[in-house]
C-alpha positions as CSV (number, residue, x, y, z in Angstrom):
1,X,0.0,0.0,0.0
2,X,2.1,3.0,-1.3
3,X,1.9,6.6,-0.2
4,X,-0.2,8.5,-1.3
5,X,0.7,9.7,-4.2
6,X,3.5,8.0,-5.8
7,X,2.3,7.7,-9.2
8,X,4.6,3.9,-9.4
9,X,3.3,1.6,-8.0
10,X,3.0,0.8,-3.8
11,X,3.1,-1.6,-1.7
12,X,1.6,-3.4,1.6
13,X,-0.2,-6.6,2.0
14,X,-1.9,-5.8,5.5
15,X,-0.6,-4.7,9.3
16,X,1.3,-7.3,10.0
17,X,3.7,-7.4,13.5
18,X,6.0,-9.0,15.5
19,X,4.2,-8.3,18.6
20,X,0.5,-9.0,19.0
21,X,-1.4,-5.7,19.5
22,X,-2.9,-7.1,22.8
23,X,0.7,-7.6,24.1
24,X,1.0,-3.5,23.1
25,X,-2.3,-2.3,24.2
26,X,-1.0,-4.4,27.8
27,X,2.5,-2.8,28.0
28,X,5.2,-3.3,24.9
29,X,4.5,0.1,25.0
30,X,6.4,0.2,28.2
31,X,9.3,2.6,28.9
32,X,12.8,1.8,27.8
33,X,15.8,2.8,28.6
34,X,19.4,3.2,26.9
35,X,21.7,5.6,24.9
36,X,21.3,6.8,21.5
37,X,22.4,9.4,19.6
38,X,20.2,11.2,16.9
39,X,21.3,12.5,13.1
40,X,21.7,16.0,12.7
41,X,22.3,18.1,10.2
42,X,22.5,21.8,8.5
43,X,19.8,24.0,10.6
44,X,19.6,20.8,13.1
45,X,19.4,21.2,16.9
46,X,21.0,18.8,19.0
47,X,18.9,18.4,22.0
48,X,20.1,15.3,23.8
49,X,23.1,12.8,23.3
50,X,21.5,10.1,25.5
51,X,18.1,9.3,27.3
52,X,16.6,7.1,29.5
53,X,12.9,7.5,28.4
54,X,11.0,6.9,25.3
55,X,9.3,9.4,23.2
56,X,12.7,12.1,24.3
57,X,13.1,14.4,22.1
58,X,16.5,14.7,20.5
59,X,17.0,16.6,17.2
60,X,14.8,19.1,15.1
61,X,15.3,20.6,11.9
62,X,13.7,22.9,10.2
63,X,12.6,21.7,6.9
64,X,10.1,23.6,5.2
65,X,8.5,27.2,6.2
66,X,5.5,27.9,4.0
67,X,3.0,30.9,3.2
68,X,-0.7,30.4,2.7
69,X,-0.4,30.1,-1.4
70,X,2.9,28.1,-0.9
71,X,1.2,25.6,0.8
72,X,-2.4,25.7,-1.7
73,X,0.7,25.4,-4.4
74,X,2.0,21.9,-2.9
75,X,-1.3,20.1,-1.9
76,X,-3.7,21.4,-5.1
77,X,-1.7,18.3,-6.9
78,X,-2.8,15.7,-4.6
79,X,-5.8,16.9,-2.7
80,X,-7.6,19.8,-5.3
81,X,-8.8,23.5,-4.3
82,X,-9.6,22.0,-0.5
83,X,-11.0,25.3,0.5
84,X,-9.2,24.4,3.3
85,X,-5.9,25.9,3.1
86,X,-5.6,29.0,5.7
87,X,-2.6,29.5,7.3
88,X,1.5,29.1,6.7
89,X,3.2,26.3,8.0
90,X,6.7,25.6,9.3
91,X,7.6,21.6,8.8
92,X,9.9,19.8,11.2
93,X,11.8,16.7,11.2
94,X,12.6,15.4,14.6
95,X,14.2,12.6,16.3
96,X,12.8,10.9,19.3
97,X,13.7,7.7,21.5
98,X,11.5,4.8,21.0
99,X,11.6,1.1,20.9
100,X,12.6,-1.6,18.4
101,X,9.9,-4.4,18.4
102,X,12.0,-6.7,20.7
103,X,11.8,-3.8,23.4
104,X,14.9,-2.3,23.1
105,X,15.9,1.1,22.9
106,X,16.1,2.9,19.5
107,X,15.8,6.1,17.7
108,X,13.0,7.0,15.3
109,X,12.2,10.1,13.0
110,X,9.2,12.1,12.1
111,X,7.5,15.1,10.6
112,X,5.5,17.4,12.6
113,X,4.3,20.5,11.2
114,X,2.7,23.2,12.9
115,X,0.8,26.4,11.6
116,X,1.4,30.3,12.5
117,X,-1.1,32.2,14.1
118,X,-3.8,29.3,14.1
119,X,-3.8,29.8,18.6
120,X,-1.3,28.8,21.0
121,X,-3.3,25.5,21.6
122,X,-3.9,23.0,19.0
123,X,-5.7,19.7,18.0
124,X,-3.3,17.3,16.9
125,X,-4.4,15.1,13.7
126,X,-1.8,11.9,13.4
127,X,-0.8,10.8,10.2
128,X,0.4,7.2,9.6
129,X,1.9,6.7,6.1
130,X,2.0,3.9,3.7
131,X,4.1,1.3,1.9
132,X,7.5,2.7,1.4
133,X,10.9,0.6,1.0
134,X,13.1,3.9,0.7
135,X,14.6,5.1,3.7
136,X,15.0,8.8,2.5
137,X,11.3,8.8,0.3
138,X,9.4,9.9,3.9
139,X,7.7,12.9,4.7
140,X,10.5,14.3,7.2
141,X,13.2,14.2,4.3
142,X,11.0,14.6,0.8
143,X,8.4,16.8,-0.3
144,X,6.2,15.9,-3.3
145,X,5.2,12.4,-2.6
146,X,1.8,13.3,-1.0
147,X,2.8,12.4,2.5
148,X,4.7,15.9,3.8
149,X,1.7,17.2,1.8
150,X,-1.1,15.7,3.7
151,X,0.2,16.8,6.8
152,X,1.0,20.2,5.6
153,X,-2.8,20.6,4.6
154,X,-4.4,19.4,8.1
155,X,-1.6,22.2,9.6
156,X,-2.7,24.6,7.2
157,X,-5.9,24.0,8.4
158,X,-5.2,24.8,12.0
159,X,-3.6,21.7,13.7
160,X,-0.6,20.3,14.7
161,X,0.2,17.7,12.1
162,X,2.0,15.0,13.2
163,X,3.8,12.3,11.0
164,X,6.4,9.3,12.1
165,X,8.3,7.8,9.7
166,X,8.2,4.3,11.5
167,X,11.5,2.4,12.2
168,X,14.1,2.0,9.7
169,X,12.5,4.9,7.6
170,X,13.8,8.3,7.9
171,X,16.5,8.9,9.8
172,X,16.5,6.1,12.0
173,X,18.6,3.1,11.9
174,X,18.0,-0.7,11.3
175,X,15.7,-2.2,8.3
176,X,12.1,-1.2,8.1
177,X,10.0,-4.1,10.2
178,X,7.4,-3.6,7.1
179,X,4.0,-4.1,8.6
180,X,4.6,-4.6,12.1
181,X,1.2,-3.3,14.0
182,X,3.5,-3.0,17.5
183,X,6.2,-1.1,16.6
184,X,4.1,1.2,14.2
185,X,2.3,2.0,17.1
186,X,4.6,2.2,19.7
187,X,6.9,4.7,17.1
188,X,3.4,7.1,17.0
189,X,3.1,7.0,20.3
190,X,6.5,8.1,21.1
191,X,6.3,10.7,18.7
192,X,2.9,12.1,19.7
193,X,5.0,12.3,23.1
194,X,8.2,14.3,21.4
195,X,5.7,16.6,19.2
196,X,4.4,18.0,22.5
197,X,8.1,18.4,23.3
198,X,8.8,20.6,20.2
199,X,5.6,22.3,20.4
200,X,6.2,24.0,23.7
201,X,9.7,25.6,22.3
202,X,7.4,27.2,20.0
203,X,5.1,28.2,22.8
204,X,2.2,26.2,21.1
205,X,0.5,23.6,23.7
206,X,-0.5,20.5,22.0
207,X,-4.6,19.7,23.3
208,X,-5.1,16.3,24.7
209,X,-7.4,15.3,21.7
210,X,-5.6,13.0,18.8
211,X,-7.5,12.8,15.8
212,X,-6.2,9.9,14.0
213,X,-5.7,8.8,10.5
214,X,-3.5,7.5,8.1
215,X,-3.5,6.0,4.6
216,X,-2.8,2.4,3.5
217,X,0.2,0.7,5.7
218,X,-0.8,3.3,7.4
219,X,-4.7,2.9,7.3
220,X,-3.9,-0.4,9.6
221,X,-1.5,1.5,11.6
222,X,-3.9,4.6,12.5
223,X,-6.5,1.6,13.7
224,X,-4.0,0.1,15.9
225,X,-2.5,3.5,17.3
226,X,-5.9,4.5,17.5
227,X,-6.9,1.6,19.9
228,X,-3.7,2.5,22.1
229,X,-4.8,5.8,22.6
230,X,-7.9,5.0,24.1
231,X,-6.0,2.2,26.1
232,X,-3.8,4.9,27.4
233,X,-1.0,3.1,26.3
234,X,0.5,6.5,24.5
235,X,0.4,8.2,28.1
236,X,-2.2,9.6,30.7
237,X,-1.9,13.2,28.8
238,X,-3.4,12.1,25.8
239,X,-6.7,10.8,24.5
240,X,-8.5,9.9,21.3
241,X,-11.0,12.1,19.2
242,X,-11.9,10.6,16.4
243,X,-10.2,8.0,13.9
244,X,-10.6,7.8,9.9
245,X,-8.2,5.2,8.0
246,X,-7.8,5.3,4.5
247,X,-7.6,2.5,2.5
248,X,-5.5,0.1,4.9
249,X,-5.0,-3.7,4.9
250,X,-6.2,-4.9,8.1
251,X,-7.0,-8.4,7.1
252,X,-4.1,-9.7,5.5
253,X,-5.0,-13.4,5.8
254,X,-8.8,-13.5,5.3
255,X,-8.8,-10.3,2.6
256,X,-5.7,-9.3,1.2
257,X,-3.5,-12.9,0.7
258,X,-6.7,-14.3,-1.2
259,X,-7.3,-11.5,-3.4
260,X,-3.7,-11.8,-4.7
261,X,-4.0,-15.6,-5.3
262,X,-7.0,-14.9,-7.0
263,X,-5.3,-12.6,-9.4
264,X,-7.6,-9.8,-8.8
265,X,-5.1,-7.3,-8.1
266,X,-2.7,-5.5,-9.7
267,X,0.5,-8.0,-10.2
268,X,3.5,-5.5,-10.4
269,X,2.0,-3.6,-6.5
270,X,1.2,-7.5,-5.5
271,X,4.8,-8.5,-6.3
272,X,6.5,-5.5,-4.5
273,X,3.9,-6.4,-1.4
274,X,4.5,-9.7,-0.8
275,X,8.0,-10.3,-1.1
276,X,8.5,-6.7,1.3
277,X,6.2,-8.6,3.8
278,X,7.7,-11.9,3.5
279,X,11.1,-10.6,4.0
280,X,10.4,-8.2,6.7
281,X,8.4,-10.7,8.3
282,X,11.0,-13.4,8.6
283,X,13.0,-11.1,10.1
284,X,10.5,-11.1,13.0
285,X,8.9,-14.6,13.4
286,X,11.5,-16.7,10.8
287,X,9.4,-17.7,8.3
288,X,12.0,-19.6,6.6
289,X,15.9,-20.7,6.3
290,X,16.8,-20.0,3.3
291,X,14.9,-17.1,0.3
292,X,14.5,-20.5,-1.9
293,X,12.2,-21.7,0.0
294,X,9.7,-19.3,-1.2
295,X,11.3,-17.1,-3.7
296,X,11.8,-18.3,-6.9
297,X,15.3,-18.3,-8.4
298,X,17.2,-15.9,-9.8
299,X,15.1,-13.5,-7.4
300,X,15.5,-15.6,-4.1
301,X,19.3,-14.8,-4.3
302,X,18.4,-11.0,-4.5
303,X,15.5,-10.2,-2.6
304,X,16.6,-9.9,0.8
305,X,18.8,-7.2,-0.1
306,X,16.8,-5.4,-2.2
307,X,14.8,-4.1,1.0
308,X,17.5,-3.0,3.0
309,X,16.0,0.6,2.4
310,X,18.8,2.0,0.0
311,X,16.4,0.7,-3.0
312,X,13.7,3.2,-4.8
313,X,10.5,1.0,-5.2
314,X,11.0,1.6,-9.2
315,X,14.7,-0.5,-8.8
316,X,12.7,-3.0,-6.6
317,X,10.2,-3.7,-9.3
318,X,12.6,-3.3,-12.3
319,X,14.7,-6.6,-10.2
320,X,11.2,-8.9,-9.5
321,X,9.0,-10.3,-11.9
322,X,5.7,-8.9,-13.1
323,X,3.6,-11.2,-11.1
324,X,3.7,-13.2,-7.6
325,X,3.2,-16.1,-9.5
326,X,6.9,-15.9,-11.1
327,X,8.2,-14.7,-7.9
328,X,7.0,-16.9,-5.3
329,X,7.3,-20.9,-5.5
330,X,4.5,-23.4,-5.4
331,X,5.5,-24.6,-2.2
332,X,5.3,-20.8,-0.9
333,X,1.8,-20.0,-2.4
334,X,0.4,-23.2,-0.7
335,X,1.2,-22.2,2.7
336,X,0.0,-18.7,1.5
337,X,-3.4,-20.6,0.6
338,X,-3.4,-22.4,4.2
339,X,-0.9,-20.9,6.4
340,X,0.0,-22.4,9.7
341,X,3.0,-22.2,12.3
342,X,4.8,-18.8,12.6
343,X,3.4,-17.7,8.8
344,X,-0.3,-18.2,10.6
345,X,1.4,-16.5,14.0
346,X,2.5,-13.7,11.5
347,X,-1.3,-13.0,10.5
348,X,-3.2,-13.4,12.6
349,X,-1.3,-11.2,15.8
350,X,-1.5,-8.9,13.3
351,X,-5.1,-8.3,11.8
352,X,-6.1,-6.9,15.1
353,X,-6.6,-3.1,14.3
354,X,-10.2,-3.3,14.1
355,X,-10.5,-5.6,16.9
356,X,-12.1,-3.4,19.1
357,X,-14.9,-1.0,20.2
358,X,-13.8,2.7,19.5
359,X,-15.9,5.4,21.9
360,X,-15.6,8.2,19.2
361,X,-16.4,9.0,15.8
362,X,-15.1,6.6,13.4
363,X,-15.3,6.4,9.5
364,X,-13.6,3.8,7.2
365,X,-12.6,5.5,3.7
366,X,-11.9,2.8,0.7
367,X,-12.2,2.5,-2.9
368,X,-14.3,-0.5,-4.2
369,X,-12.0,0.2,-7.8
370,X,-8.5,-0.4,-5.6
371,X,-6.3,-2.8,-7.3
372,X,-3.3,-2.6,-4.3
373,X,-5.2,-3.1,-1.2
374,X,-8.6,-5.4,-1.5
375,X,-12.2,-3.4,-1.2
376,X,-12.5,-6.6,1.7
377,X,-10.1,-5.0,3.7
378,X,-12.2,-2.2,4.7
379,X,-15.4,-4.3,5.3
380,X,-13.8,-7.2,6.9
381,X,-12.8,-3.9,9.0
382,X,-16.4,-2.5,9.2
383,X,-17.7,-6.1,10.6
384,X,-15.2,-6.6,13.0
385,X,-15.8,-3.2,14.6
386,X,-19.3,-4.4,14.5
387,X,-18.8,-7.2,16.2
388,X,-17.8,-5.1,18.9
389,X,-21.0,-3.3,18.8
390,X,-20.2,-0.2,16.9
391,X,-21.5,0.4,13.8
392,X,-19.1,2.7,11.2
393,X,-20.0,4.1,7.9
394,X,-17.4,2.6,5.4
395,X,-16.8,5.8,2.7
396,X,-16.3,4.6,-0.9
397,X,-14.7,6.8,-2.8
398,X,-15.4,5.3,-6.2
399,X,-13.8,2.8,-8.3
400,X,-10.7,4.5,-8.6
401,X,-7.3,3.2,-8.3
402,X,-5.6,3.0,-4.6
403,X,-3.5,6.1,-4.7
404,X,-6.2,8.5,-6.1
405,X,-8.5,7.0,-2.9
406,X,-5.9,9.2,-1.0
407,X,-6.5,11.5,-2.6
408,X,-10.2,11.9,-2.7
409,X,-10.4,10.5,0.8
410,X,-7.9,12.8,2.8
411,X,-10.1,15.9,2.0
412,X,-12.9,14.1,2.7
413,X,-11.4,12.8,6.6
414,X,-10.3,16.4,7.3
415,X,-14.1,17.4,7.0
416,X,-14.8,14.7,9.4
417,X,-12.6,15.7,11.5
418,X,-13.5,19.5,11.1
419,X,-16.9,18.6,11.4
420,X,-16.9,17.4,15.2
421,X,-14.4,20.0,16.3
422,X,-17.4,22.1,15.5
């Protein structure tokens, strides 16, 4: 599930992790402790060398200070005339301390933008992004992707956008853990925590109220994140307002995996999904021994390294086949068909972001025309927030391909959000 608005192809078969969202929403959230040392750079501001706590701010640089038409300039080619666009905007790339998903202490960047003369207390809307194997393609370090400019137009607006790059992405170190529900939430957390830090240097208090959303990978991540909030697993200060995921894979084993078997996706985004997953999640639950035992050669001799974020999603697919069918081997796809042991484990601690009862306004946005992430996602979604007695409207945006439903949907969420501020 790519970004939203890459015009290549994305990439995300589903919030997968390495820790079960339970186990977050019960304490993997919990403080760690450790040294680390965050990047800095021209106009940077070194602001701790070591830290004990997670979500500590250490670095901020200025990235981006926008006027009014500067900003309607960047987001008209993603989002349209909004009518939404009031005031300018100064973007920030921080670092914070965080966890890795075995608990230990890490580093993690992020984008927070914050508007001028839109009050000295603000809202905060949180962003989660989508499928991207590029370390330097994230909102904190490049503009024009849809990402920096999604958060730019809820700031514009008048909140404090908020936007982590995950782990691995950015400026943090390590590999992407692609997928994994637990650490996306626990790296949102802590950056909702180090937001409020750089806020108050700018004597701008961040309100308690999160308004949550996010857009493919990051669909599935805003549902789990959202879920911690209300848990209170992201700290006593904060608490949830309202959630609106776009377009995100939450069932990867009952929605997502069949609809690529059944070829009813697009091939090239299917190919660049499930070999990202598959790798990433071998990492975390050791799926297999050896890349041959599910990737076809010459790829399986490749693949590994081909996610090691230092590869543009355009190299990735240029290196694969055109189709999962060609990539993966027959042995793979079967387990795919009926998975068990730690490929089951893989799925099913992971599709758990709608597994529970929000107690604030939810909508699901989706496209019934999306050819990355299924149409089931989002009503396998719906139900299973049903199931917990709460009945959400599911918004479909058309049949339109999965990177223009960012783009008709993100206007649409900031109205919902607008709408019950007022």
């Amino acid at each position: 599930m790519k970004r939203v608005m890459m015009r290549s192809k994305s990439v995300a078969v589903g919030a997968v992790g390495a820790l079960l969202l339970t186990a977050t929403s019960a304490g993997v959230a919990s403080a760690a402790s450790g040294a680390a040392s965050a990047g800095s750079g021209p106009g940077a501001m070194e602001l701790g060398r070591h830290h004990q706590e997670r979500g500590r701010l250490l670095s901020v640089t200025e990235v981006a200070a926008l006027s009014p038409a500067q900003v309607q300039a960047a987001v008209v080619p993603f989002f349209g005339d909004t009518k939404r666009v009031h005031y300018a905007v100064t973007d920030y790339r921080i670092t914070y301390s965080t966890i890795d998903p075995h608990g230990r202490p890490t580093t993690a960047s992020g984008l927070v933008v914050l508007p001028a003369g839109a009050g000295s207390r603000l809202n905060v809307i949180s962003y989660d992004h989508g499928t991207n194997p590029t370390r330097d393609a994230v909102a904190s370090v490049t503009a024009g992707d849809g990402d920096r400019e999604a958060v730019e137009l809820f700031a514009s607006a008048g909140y404090a956008g908020v936007a982590p790059d995950y782990l691995g992405l950015g400026t943090g170190p390590g590999e992407h853990p692609y997928m994994d529900l637990a650490s996306e939430v626990t790296a949102s957390e802590d950056m909702l925590t180090a937001s409020r830090d750089l806020a108050g240097q700018h004597d701008v208090r961040l309100n308690p109220r999160v308004l949550v959303t996010g857009f493919s990978q990051g669909g599935a991540a805003a549902m789990g994140f959202a879920h911690a909030i209300q848990q209170g697993q992201a700290g006593r200060y904060w608490r949830l307002g309202a959630v609106a995921p776009m377009s995100g894979p939450y069932a990867v084993r009952t929605a997502e995996i069949p609809a690529l078997l059944q070829n009813t996706l697009d091939p090239e985004s299917e190919v660049l999904y499930i070999s990202y997953w598959t790798v990433a999640m071998n990492r975390l639950y050791h799926l297999y021994d050896n890349p041959a035992e599910v990737f076809q050669q010459p790829y399986a001799s490749i693949v590994e390294g081909l996610y090691d974020g230092s590869h543009r999603e355009q190299d990735i697919l240029s290196a694969l086949p055109g189709s999962p069918a060609a990539l993966l081997t027959p042995q793979y796809i079967a387990r795919l068909q009926h998975p068990s042991g730690a490929l089951l484990n893989a799925m099913k601690q992971n599709d758990v972001s709608c597994d529970w009862h929000p107690n604030v306004p939810a909508q699901i946005y989706a496209a019934d025309g999306d050819k990355d992430v299924a149409f089931a996602n989002a009503q396998q979604c719906q139900a299973q927030l049903a199931a917990h007695g709460v009945q959400v409207k599911l918004v479909d945006v058309g049949d339109v391909d999965h990177n223009t439903s960012a783009e008709l949907a993100t206007p649409q969420v900031l109205a919902f959000f607008s709408g019950i501020e007022h």
